[in-house]
GUKENU-417228 format. One record per atom (N, C-alpha, C, O): residue in one letter; atom name; z, y, x. Coordinates in Angstrom, 1 decimal. Atoms other than C-alpha are relative to their C-alpha. Example, Ala and Ser with C-alpha at 12.3 -4.5 7.8 and 13.67 -1.06 7.14 Angstrom:
GUKENU-417228
A / N / 0.0 / -1.2 / 0.9
A / CA / 7.8 / -4.5 / 12.3
A / C / 0.0 / 1.2 / 0.9
A / O / 0.7 / 1.2 / 1.9
S / N / 0.0 / -1.1 / -0.9
S / CA / 7.1 / -1.1 / 13.7
S / C / 0.8 / 1.1 / -0.8
S / O / 0.9 / 2.2 / -0.3
This chain:
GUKENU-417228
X / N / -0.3 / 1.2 / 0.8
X / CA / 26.0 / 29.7 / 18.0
X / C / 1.0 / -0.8 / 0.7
X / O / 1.1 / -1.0 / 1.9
X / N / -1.6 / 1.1 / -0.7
X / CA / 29.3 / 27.5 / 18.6
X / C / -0.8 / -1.5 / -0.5
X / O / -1.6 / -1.4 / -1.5
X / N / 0.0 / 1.0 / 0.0
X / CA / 28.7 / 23.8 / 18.6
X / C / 1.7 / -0.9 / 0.7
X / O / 2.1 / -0.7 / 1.9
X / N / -1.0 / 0.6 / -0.5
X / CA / 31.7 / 21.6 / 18.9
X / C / -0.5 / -1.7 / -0.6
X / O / -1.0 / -1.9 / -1.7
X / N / 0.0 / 1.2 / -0.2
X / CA / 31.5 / 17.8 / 19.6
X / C / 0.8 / -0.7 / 0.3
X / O / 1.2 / -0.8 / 1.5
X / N / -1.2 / 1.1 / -0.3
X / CA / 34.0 / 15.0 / 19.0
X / C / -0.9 / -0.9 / 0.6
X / O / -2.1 / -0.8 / 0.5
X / N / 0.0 / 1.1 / -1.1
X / CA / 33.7 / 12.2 / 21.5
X / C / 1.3 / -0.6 / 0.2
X / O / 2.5 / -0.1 / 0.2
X / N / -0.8 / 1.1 / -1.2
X / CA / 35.3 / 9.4 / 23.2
X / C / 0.0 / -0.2 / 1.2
X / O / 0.8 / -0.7 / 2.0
X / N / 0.6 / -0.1 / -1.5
X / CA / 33.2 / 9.9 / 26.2
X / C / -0.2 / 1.7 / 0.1
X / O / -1.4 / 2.1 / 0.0
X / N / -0.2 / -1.8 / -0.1
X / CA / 33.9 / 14.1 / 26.7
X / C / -1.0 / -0.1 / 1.5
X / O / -2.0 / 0.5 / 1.8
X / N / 0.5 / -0.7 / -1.4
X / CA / 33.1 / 13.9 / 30.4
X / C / -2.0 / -1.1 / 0.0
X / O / -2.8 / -1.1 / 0.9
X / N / 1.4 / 0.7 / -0.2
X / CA / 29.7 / 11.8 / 30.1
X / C / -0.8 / 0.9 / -0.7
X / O / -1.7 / 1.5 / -0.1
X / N / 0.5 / -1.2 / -0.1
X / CA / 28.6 / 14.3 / 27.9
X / C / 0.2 / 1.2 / 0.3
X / O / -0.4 / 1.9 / -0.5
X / N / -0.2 / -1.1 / -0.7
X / CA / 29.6 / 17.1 / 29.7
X / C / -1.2 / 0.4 / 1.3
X / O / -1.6 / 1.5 / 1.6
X / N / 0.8 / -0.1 / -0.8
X / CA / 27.2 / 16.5 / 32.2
X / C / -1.4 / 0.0 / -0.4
X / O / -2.2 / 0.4 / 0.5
X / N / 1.2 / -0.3 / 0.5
X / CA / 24.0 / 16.2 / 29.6
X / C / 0.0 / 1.8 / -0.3
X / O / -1.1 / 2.3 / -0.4
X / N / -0.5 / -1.4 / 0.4
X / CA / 25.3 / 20.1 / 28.8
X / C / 0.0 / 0.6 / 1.1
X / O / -0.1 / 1.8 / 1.1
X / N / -0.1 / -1.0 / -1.5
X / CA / 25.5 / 21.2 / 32.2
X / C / -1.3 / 0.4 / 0.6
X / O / -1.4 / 1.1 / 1.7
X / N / 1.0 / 0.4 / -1.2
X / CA / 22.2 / 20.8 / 33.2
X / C / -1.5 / 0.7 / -1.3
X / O / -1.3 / 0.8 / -2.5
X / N / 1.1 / -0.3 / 0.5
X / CA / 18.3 / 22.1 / 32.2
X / C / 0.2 / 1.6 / -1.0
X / O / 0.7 / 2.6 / -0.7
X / N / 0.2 / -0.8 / 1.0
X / CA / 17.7 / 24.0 / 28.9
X / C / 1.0 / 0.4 / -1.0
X / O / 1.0 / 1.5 / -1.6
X / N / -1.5 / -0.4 / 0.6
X / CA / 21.1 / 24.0 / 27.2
X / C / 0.9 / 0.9 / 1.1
X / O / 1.5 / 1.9 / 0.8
X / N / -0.6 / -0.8 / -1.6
X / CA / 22.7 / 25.2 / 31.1
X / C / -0.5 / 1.4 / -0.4
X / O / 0.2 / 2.4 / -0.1
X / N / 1.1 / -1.7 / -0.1
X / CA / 20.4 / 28.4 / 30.4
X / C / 0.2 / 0.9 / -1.1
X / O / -0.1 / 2.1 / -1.1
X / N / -0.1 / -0.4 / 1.3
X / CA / 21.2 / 28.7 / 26.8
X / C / 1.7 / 0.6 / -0.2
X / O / 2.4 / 1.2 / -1.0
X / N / -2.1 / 0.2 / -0.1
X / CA / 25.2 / 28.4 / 27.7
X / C / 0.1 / 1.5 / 0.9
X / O / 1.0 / 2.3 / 0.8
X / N / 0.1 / -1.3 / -1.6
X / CA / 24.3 / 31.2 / 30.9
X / C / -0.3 / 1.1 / -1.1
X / O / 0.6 / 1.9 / -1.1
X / N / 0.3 / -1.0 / 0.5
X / CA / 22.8 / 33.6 / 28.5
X / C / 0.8 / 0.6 / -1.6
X / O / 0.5 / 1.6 / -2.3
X / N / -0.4 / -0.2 / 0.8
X / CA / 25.4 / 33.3 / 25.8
X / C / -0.6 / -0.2 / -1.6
X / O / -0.2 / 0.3 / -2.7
X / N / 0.3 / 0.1 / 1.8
X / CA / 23.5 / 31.9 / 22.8
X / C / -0.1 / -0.8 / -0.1
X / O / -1.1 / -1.1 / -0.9
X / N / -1.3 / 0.9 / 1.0
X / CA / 25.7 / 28.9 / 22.2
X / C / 0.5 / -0.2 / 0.9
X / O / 0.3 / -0.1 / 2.1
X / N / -1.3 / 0.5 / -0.9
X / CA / 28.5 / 27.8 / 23.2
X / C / 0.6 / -1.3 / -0.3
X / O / 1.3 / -1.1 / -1.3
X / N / -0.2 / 1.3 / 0.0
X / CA / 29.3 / 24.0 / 23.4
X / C / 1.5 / -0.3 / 0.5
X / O / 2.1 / 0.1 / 1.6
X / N / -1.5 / 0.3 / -0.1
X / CA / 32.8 / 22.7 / 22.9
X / C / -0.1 / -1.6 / -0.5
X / O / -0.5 / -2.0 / -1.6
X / N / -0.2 / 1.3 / 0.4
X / CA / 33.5 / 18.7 / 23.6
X / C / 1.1 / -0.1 / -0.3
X / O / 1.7 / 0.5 / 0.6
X / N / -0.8 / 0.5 / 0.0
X / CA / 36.4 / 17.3 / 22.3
X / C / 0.3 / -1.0 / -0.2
X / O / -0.2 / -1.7 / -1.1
X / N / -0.3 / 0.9 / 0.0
X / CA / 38.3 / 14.6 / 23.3
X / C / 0.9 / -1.0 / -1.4
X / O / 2.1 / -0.8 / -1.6
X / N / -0.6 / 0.5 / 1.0
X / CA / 39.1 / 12.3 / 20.2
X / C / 1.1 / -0.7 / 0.1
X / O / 1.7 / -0.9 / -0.9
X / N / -1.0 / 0.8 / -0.3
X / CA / 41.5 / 10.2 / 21.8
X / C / 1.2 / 0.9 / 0.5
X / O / 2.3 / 0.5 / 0.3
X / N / -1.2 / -0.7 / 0.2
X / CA / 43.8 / 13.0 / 22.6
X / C / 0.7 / 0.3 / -1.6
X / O / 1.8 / 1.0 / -1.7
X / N / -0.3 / -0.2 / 1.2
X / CA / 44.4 / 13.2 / 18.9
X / C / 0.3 / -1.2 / -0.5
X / O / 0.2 / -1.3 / -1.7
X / N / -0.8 / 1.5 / 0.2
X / CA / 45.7 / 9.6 / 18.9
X / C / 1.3 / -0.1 / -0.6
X / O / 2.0 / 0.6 / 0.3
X / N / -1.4 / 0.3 / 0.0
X / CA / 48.9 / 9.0 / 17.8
X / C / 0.7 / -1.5 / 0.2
X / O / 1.9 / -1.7 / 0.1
X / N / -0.4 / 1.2 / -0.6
X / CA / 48.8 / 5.3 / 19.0
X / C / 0.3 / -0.2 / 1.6
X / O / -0.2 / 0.7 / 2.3
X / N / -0.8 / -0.4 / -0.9
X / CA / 50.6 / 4.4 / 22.2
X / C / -1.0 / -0.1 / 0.6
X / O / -1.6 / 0.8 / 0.1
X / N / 1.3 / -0.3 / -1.2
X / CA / 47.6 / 4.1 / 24.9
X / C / -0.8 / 1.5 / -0.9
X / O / -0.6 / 2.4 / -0.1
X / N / 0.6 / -1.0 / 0.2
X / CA / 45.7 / 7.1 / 22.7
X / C / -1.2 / -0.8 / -0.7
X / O / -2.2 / -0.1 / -0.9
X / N / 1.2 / 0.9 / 0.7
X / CA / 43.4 / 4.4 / 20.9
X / C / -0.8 / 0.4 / -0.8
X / O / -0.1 / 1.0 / -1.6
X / N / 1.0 / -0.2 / 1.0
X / CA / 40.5 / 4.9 / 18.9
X / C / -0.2 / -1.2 / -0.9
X / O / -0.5 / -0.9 / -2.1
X / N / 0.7 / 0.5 / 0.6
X / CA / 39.7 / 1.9 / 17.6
X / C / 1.1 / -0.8 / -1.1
X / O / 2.3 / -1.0 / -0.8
X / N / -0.7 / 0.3 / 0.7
X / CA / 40.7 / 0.3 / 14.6
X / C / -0.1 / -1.6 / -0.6
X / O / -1.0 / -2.3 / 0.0
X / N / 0.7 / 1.7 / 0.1
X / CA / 40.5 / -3.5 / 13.0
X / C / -1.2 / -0.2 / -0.7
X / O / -1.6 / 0.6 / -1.6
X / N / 1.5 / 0.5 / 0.5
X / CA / 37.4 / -5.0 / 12.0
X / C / 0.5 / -1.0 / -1.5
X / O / 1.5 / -1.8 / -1.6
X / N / -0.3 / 0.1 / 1.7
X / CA / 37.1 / -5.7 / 7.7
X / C / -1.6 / -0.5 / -0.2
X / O / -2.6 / -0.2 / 0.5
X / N / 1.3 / 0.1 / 0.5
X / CA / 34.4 / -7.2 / 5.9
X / C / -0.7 / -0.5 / 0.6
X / O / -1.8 / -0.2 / 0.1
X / N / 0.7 / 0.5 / -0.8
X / CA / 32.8 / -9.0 / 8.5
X / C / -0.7 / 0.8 / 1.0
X / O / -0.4 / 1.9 / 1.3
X / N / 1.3 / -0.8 / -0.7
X / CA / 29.6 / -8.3 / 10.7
X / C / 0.7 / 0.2 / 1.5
X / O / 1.8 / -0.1 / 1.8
X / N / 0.0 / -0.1 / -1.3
X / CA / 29.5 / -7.5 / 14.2
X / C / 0.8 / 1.3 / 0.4
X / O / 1.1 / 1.9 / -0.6
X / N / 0.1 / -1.6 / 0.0
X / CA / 30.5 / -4.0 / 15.7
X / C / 1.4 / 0.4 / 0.4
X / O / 2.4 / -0.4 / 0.5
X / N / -1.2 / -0.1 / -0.1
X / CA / 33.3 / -2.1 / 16.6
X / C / 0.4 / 1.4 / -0.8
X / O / -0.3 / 2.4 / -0.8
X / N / -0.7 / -1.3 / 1.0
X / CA / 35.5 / 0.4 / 14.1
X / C / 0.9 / 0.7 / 0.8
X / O / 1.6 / 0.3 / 1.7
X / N / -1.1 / -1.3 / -0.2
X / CA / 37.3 / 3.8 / 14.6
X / C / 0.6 / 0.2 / -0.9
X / O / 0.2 / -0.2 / -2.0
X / N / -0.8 / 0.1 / 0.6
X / CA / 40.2 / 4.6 / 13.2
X / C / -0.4 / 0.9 / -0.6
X / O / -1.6 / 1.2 / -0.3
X / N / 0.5 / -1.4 / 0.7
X / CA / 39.9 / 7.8 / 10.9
X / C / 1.4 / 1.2 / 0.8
X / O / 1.3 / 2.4 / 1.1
X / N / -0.9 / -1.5 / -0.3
X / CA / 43.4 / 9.6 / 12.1
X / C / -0.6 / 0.6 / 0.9
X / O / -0.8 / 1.8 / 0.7
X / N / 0.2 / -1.5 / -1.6
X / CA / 42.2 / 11.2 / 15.8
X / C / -1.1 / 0.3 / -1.0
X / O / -0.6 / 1.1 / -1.8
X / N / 1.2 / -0.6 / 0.5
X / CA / 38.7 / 11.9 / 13.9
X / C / 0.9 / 1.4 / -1.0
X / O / 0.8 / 2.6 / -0.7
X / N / -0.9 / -0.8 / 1.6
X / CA / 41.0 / 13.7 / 10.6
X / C / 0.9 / 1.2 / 1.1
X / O / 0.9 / 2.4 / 1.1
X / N / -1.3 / -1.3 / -0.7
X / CA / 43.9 / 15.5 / 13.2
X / C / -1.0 / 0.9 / 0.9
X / O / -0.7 / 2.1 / 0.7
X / N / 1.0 / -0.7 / -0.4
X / CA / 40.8 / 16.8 / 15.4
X / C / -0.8 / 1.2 / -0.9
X / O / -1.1 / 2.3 / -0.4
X / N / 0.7 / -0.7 / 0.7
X / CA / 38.8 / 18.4 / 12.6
X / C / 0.9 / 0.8 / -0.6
X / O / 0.6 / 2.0 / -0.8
X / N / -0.9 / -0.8 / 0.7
X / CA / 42.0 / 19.4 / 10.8
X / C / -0.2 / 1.0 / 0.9
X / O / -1.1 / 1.9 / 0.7
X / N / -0.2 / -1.1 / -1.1
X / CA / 42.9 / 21.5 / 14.2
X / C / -1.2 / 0.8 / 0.0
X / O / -1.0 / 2.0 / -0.3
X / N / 0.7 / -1.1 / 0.1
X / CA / 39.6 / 23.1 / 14.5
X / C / -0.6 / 0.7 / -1.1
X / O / -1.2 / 1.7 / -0.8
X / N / -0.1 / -0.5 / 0.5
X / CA / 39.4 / 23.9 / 11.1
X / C / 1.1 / 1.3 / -0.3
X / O / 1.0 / 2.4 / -0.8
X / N / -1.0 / -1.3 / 0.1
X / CA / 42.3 / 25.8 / 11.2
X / C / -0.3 / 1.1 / 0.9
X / O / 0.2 / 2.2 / 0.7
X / N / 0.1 / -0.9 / -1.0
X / CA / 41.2 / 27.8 / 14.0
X / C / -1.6 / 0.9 / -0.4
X / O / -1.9 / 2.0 / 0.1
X / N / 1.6 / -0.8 / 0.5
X / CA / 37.5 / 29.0 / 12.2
X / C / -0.3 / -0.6 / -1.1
X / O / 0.0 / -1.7 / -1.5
X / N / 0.5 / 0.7 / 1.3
X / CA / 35.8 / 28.5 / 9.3
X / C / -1.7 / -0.5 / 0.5
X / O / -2.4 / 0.3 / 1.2
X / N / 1.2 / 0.7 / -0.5
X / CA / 32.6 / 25.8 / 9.7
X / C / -0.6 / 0.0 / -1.4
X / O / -0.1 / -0.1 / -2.5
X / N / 0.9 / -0.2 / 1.4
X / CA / 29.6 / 26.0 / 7.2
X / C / 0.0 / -1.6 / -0.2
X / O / 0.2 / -1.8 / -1.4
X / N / -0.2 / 1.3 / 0.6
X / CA / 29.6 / 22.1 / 7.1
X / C / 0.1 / -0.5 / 1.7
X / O / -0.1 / 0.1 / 2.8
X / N / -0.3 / 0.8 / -1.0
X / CA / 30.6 / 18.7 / 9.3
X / C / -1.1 / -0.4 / -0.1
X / O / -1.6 / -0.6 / -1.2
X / N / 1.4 / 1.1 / 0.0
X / CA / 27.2 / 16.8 / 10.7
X / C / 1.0 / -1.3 / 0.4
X / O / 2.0 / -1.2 / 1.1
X / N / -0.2 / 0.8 / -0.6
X / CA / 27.7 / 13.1 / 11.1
X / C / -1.3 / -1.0 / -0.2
X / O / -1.9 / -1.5 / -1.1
X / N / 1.4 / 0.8 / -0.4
X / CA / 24.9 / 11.3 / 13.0
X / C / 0.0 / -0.8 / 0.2
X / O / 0.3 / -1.2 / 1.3
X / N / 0.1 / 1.8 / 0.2
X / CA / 24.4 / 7.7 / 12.0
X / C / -1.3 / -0.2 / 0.1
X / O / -2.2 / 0.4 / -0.4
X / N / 1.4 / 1.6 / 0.0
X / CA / 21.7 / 4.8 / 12.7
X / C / -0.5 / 0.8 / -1.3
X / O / -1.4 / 1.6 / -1.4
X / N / 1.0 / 0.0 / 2.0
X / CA / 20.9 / 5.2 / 8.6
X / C / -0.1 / 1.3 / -0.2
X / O / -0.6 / 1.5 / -1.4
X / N / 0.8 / -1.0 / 0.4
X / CA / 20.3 / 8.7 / 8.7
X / C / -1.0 / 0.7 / -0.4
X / O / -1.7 / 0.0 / -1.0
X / N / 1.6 / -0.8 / 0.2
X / CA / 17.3 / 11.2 / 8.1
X / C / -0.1 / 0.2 / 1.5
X / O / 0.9 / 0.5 / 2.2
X / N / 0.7 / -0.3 / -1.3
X / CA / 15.4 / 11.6 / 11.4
X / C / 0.4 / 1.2 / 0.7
X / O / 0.3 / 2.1 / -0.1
X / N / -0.8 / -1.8 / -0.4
X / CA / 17.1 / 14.9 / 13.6
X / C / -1.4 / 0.0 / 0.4
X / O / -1.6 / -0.6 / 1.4
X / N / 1.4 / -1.3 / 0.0
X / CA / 13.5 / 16.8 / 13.4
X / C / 0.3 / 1.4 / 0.7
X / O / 1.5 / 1.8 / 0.8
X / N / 0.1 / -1.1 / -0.2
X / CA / 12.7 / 20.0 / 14.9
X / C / 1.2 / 0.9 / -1.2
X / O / 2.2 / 1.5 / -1.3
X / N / -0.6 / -0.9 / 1.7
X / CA / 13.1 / 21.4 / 11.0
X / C / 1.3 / 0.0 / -0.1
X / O / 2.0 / 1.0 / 0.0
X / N / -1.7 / -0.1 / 0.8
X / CA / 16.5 / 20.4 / 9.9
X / C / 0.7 / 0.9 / 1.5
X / O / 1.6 / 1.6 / 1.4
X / N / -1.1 / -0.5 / -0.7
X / CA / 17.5 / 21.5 / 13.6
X / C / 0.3 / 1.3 / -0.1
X / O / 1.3 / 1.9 / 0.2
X / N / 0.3 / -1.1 / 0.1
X / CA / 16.2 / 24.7 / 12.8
X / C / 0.7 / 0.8 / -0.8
X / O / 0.8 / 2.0 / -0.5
X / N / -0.7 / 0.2 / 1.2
X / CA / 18.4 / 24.5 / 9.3
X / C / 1.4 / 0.8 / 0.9
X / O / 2.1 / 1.7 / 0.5
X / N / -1.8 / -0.2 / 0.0
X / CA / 21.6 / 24.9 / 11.3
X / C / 0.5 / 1.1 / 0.3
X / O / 0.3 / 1.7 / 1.3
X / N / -0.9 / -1.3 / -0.3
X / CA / 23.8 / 27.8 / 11.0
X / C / 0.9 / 0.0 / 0.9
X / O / 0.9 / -0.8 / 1.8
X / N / -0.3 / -0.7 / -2.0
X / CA / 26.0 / 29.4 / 13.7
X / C / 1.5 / -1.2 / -0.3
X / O / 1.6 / -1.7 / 0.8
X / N / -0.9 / 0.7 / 0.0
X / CA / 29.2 / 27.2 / 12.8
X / C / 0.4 / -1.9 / 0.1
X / O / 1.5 / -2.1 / -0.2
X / N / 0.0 / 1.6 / 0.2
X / CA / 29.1 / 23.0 / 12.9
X / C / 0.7 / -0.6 / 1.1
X / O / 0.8 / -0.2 / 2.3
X / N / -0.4 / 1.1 / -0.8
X / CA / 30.8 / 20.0 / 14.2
X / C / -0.9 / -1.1 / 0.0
X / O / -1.4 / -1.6 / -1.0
X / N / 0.9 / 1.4 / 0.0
X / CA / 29.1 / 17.3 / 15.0
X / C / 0.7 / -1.2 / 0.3
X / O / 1.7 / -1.2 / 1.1
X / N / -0.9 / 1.7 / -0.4
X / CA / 30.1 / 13.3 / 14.9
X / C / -0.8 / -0.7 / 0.0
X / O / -1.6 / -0.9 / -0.9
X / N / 1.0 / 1.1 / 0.1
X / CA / 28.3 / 10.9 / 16.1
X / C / 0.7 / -1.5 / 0.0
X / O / 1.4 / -1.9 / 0.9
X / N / -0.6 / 1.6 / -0.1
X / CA / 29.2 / 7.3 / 15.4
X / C / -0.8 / -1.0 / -0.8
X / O / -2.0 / -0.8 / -1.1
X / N / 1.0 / 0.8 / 0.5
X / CA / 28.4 / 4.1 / 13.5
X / C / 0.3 / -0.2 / -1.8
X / O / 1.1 / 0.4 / -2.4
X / N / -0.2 / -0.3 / 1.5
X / CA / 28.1 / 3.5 / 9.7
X / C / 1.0 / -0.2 / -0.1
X / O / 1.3 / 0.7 / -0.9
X / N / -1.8 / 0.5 / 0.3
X / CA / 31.8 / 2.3 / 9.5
X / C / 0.5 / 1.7 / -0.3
X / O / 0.7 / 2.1 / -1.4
X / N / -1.0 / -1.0 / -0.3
X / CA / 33.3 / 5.5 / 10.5
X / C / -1.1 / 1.6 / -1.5
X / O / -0.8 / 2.7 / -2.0
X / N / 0.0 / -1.1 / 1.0
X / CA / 31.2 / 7.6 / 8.0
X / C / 0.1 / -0.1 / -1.1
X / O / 0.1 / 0.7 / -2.0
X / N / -0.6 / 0.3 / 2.1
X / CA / 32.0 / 6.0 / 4.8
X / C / 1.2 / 0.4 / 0.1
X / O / 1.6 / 1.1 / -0.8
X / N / -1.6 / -0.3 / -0.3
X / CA / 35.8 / 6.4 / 6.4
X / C / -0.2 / 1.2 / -0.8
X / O / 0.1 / 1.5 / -1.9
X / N / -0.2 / -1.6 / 0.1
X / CA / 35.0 / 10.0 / 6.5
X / C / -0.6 / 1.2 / -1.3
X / O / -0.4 / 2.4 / -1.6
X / N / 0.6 / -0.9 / 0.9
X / CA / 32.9 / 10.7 / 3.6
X / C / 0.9 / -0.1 / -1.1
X / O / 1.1 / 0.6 / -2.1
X / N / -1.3 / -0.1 / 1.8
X / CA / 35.8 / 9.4 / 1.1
X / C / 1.1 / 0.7 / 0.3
X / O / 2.0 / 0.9 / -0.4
X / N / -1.6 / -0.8 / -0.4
X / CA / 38.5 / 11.2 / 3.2
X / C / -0.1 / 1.1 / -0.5
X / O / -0.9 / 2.0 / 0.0
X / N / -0.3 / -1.2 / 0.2
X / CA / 39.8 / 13.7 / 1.2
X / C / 0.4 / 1.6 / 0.8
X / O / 0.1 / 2.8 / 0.6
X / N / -0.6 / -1.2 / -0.8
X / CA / 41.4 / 15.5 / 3.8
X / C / -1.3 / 0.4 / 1.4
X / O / -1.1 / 1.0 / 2.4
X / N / 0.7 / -0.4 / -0.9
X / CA / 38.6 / 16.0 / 5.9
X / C / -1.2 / 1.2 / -0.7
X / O / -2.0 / 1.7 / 0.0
């Protein structure tokens, strides 16, 4: 099983992956865990993620390009049975659904902002 993981913080989780029951699962070849860094897929001058705040409320927004140039690139490189994105207002991640997942996914974790972005983005 491949798992790939956008982030902003790559090396913080790098080290939940290194360690226990995934370390053993990565050792024996049955998955393989790929973080990537979203801010290398910046095209703003520091490498920024974030984008302006709309609509009020508290919180802080991401932009949609690194998210969109990231998934483009590793779509081109494999074909993925679907994108997870794990929000607050989700369904509960259960044993079951984890059980659900086939050998190809990306995963996004962020806040409601960034998955309305992504659920009307065409290009994603």
């Amino acid at each position: 099983m491949r798992i790939d993981i956008l982030s902003i913080l790559p090396d913080f989780l790098n080290g939940a992956f290194n360690h226990s029951i995934l370390k053993r699962a990565q050792e024996k070849k049955l998955v393989e865990i790929y973080i990537h860094d979203i801010r290398k897929y910046s095209i703003q001058k520091q490498s920024s993620v974030d984008d302006y705040q709309y609509g009020g409320g508290a919180g802080m927004v991401m932009t949609i390009q690194p998210i969109d140039n990231c998934i483009k690139k590793l779509k081109k490189a494999r074909a993925y049975d679907e994108i997870i994105y794990l929000t607050p207002d989700g369904e509960t991640l259960k044993q079951e659904i984890c059980n659900q997942l086939s050998t190809y996914k990306i995963l996004f974790c962020y806040v409601d902002t960034i998955k309305v972005l992504t659920k009307e983005s065409e290009n994603i």
